[in-house]
C-alpha positions as MATLAB code, in Angstrom:
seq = 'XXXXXXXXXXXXXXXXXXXXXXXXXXXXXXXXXXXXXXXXXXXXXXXXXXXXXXXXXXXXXXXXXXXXXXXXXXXXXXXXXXXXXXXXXXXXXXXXXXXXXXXXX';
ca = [
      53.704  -41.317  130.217;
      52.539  -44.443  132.037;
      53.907  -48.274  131.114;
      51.375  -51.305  131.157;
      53.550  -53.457  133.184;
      54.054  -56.061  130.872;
      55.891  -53.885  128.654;
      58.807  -53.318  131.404;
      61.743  -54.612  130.375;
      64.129  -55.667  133.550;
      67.184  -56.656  132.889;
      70.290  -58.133  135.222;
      73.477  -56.372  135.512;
      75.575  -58.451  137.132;
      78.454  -56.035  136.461;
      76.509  -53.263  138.797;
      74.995  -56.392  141.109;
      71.485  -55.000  139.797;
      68.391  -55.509  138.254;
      67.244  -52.492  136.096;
      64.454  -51.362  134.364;
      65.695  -47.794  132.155;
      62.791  -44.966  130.931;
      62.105  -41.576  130.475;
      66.164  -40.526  131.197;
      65.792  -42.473  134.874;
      66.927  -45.894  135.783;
      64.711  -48.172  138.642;
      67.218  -50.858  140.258;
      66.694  -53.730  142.385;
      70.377  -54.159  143.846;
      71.816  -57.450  145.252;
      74.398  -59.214  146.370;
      75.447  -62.651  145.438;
      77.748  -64.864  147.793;
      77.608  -68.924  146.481;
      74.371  -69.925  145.933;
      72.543  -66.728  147.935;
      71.396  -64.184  146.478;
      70.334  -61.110  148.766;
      68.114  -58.629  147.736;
      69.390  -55.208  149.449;
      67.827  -52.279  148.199;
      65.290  -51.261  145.243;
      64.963  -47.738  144.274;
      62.400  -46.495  141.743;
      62.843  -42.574  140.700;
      59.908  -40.532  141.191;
      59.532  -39.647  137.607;
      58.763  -43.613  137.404;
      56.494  -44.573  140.490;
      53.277  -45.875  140.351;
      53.731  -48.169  137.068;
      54.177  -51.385  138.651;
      58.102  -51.117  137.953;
      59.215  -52.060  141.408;
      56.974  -55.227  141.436;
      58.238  -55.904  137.973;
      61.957  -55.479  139.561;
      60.797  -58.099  141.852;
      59.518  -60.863  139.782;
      62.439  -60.632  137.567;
      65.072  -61.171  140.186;
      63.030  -63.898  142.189;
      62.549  -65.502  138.086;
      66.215  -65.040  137.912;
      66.891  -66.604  141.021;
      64.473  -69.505  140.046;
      65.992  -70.487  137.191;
      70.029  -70.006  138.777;
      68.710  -72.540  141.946;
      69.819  -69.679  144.023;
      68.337  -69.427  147.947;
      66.948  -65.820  148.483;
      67.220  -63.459  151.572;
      64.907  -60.655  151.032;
      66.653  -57.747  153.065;
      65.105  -54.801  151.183;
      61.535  -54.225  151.953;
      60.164  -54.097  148.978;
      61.342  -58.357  148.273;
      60.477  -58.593  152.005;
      56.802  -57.606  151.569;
      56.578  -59.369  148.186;
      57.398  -62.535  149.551;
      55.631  -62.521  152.748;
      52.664  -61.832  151.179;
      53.351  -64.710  148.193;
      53.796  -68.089  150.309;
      54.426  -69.756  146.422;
      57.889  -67.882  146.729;
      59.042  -69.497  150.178;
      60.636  -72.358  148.813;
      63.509  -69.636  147.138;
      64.170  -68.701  151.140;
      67.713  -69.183  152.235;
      67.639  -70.033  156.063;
      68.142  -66.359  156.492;
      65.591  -64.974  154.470;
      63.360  -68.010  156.315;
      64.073  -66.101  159.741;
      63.723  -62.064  157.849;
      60.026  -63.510  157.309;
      59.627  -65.025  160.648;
      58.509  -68.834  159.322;
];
């Protein structure tokens, strides 16, 4: 089975410190950490069963949306956020001084 990407529905668990995205009996997680106004990104795993559908990306955009809209600073420490944002300059104003330094500007 293979999912258009905008049908993915991500959602935040801030009980697990996650972003998830549930399908086919497997659950893809972007998993953070929040301290104040930071938010660090620190891991996103996407099952096999569920690769190549776009979920991780979608996993990204909903917790740098998320962040957006909370005014939270971002620190990218999983690669997957790392290589989003590098590659996405419209994203570097969410950078917390740390996440600045992660991306080397």
């Amino acid at each position: 089975m293979t999912t258009s990407p905008s049908s993915i529905q991500v959602r935040d668990n801030p009980a697990k410190h996650r972003f998830e995205y549930a399908a086919q009996g497997e659950r893809a997680v972007a998993i953070y950490s929040l301290e104040g106004n930071v938010i660090t990104f620190i891991h996103t795993l996407v099952p096999e069963a569920l690769q190549g559908q776009g979920i991780a990306k979608q996993l990204v955009l909903a917790g740098l949306a998320s962040a957006r809209e909370r005014g939270l600073r971002v620190v990218p420490q999983c690669p997957v956020f790392n290589a989003y944002m590098r590659s996405h300059p419209e994203t570097h104003d969410l950078l917390a001084d740390e996440g600045r330094k992660l991306l080397g500007l």
